[in-house]
N, C-alpha and C positions, 0 to 999 in steps of 0.2 A: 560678431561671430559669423563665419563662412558656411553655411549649411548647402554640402553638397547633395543630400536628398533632404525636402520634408512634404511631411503630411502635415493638413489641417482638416481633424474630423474626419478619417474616410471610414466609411461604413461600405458593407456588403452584408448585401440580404440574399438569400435561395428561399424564394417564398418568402414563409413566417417564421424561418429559422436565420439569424443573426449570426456569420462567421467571423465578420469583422467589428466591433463596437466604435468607432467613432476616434482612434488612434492617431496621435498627433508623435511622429517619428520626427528627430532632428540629427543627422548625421552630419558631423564636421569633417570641413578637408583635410586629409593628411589623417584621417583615426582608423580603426580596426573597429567595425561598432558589429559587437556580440550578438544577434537577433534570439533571442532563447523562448524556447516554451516545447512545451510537451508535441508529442505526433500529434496532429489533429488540433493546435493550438491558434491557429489562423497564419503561421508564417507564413506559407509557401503562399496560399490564396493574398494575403499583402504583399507580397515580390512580382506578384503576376497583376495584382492593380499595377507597381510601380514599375511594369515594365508594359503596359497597356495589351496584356494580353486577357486580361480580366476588365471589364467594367465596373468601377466603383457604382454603387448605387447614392453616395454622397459624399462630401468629402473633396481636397481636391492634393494633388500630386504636383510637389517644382522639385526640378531638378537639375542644378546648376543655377540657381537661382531662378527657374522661368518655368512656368506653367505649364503642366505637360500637354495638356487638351493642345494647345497652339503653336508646338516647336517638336511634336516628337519627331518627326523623322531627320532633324540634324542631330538634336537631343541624341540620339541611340545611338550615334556614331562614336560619340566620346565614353561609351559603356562598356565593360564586356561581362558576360553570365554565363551562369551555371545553372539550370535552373530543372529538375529533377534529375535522371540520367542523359550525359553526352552521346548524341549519336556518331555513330563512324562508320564506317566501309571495312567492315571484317580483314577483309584481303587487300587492305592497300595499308602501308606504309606510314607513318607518322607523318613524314616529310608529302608523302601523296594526299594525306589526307589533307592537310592543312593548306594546300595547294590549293584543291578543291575551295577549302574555307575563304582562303583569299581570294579568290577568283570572286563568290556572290558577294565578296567584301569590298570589293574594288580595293584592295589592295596590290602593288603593283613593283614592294619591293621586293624582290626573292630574300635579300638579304637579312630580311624580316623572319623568314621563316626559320632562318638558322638560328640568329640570336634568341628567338622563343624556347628553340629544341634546346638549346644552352641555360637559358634561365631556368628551365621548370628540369633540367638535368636528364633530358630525351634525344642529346646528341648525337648518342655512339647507337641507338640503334636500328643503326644499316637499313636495311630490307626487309625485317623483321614486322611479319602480318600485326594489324591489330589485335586480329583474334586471339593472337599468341601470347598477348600482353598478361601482363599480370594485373590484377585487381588497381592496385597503387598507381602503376604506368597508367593505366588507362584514364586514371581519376588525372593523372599529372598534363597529360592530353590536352583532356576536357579542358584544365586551366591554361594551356596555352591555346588551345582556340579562342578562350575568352580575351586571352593575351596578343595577340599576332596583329592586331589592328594598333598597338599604342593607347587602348584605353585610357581614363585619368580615373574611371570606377569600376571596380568591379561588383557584380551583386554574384553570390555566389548559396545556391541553398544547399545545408546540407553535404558539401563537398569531400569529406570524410566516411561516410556511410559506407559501412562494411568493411572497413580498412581495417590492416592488424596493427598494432600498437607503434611498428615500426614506421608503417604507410603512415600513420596519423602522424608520429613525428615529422618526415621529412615536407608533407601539406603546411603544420606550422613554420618549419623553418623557411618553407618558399614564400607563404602569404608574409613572413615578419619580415623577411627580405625585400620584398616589391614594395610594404610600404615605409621601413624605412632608409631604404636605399635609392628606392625608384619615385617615391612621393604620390604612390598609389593609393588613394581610398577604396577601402574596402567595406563592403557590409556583406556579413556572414549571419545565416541562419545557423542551428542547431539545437542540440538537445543534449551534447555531451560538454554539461557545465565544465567538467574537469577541464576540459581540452581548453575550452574558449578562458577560462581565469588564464591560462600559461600565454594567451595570445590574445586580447582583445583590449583595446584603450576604453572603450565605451560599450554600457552594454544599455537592451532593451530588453525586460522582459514580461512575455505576452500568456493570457492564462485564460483560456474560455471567448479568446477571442477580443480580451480586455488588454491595453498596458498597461499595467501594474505598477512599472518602475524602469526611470530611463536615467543615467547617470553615467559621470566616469567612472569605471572601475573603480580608481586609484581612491575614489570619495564615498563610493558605494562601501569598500577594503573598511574605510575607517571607523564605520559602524558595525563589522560585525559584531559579533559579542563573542565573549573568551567563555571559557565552562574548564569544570576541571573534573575528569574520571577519573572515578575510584571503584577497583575492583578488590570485591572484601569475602566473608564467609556468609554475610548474612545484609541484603542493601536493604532489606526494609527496615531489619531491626537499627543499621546506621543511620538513615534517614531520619527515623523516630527519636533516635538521640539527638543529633545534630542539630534535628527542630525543636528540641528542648534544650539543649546548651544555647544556639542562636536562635534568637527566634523569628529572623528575617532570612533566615537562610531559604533558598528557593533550588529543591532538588525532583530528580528524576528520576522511579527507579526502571531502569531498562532490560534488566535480567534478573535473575534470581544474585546474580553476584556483583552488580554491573550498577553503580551509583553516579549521575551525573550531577553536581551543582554547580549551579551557575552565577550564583557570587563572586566576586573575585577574590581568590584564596590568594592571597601574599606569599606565603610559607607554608608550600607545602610539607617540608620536614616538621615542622611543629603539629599541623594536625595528623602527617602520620605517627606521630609519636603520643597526641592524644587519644586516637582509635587504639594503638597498640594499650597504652595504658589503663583503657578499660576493657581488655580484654578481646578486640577485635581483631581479627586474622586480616590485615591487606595484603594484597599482592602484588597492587599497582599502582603508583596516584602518579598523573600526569597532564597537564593543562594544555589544552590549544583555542585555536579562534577559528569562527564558524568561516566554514569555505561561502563560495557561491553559491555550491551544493546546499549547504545546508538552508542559506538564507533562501532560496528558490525557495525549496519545500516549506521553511515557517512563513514566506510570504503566502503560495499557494494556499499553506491551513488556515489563514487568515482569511483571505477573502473566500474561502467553504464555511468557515463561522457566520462570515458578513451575510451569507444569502443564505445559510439555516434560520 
């Protein structure tokens, strides 16, 4: 296996407060790896270890196979980031700006700069100020600075922030595009589980500064659990049944109407036709399997039990 970044044990300390716990990160080539965990959860402070603009306090950093302490400054060439907000030159130009970029990049193709403005979908606009940009354009930028050099990785935190639901689409469809058309590794921070399940091969997720859980998606997908809702007239009184018909039944009540079990119910027309038969009002029975979303949150509850 080809790990394009890993850690082993990096820790950061501020003082006697612990940001980063001892996190062992494996990013393979060619994957979209998910970096997830709440504001305040340690990503951003482990992006800036692995981009040496933070000092681990222990732990160590390879990237491309090779140690970062001894190789970063060829190391960073083959990189490109995002790493809080993109800065730019209000009053100049995508094409001006990126000029700029290439110029401390030693980059030396022009031609480079067009094929970027064309990938991330910034070709047609003209002379048109930065300042002018809209929210999306501005983020789309940002990814072609990171872009404009030929990186082979991107690290990218948070690159959605603040976008509307349309801006967040056209960000997936660029990132799924570079890597599997262009053979770009990516590793993406965030916080918006929804977005990263529609786009990420591998995810990492980080909680108090701890990794919790690092897998494929695809593997992580195979264990959610399924639950099936039922919305009735009365969920406690269906619950109390249900736990007296089965006695392994394991339910939820979520609202006064709102019955979650998490068995797995076969047939659902047969227990609605049981609830109906003794007299119960449904209005809805319908089965799914827990998103990222959800499994985030019951891992999260789980390690708040472990340290009560």
């Amino acid at each position: 296996m080809e790990y394009i970044v890993e850690t082993k044990a990096l820790r950061k300390n501020f003082g006697l407060f612990t940001a980063v716990y001892d996190i062992s990160l494996h990013v393979e080539r060619g994957s979209i790896y998910g970096f997830l965990g709440e504001n305040g959860a340690g990503k951003t402070t482990t992006i800036r270890m692995l981009m040496r603009l933070m000092e681990p306090t222990s732990g160590e950093v390879f990237l491309f196979g090779e140690r970062l302490e001894k190789n970063y400054p060829s190391i960073f060439s083959r990189i490109g980031t995002i790493i809080e907000t993109p800065g730019f030159y209000g009053n100049l130009s995508a094409r001006d700006n990126l000029r700029i970029c290439c110029t401390y990049m030693g980059v030396k193709d022009e031609g480079r700069i067009e094929r970027t403005l064309s990938t991330v979908g910034l070709e047609h606009t003209g002379k048109k100020k930065f300042i002018d940009f809209s929210l999306g354009m501005k983020q789309r930028l940002g990814i072609a600075r990171a872009l404009v050099h030929d990186p082979e990785l991107l690290i990218l935190d948070e690159p959605t922030n603040g976008l509307d639901p349309s801006g967040i689409k056209e960000i997936r469809q660029l990132l799924k595009r570079l890597c599997e058309e262009e053979g770009k590794t990516i590793l993406i921070s965030s916080h918006i589980l929804s977005e990263i399940q529609q786009l990420a091969t591998h995810i990492g997720i980080i909680h108090n500064g701890k990794l919790l859980a690092e897998d494929r998606l695809n593997r992580l997908e195979e264990s959610f659990e399924q639950y099936t809702d039922v919305k009735v007239d009365d969920a406690e009184a269906v619950r109390t049944f249900l736990q007296e018909r089965m006695k392994q039944t394991q339910c939820d009540v979520k609202s006064k109407q709102h019955l979650r079990i998490y068995n797995p119910i076969e047939n659902t027309a047969a227990l609605n036709k049981e609830l109906m038969d003794h007299h119960f009002s449904v209005y809805e029975i319908h089965t799914s399997k827990q998103t990222l979303e959800d499994y985030f949150l019951a891992l999260i509850s789980r390690e708040g039990e472990r340290r009560d």
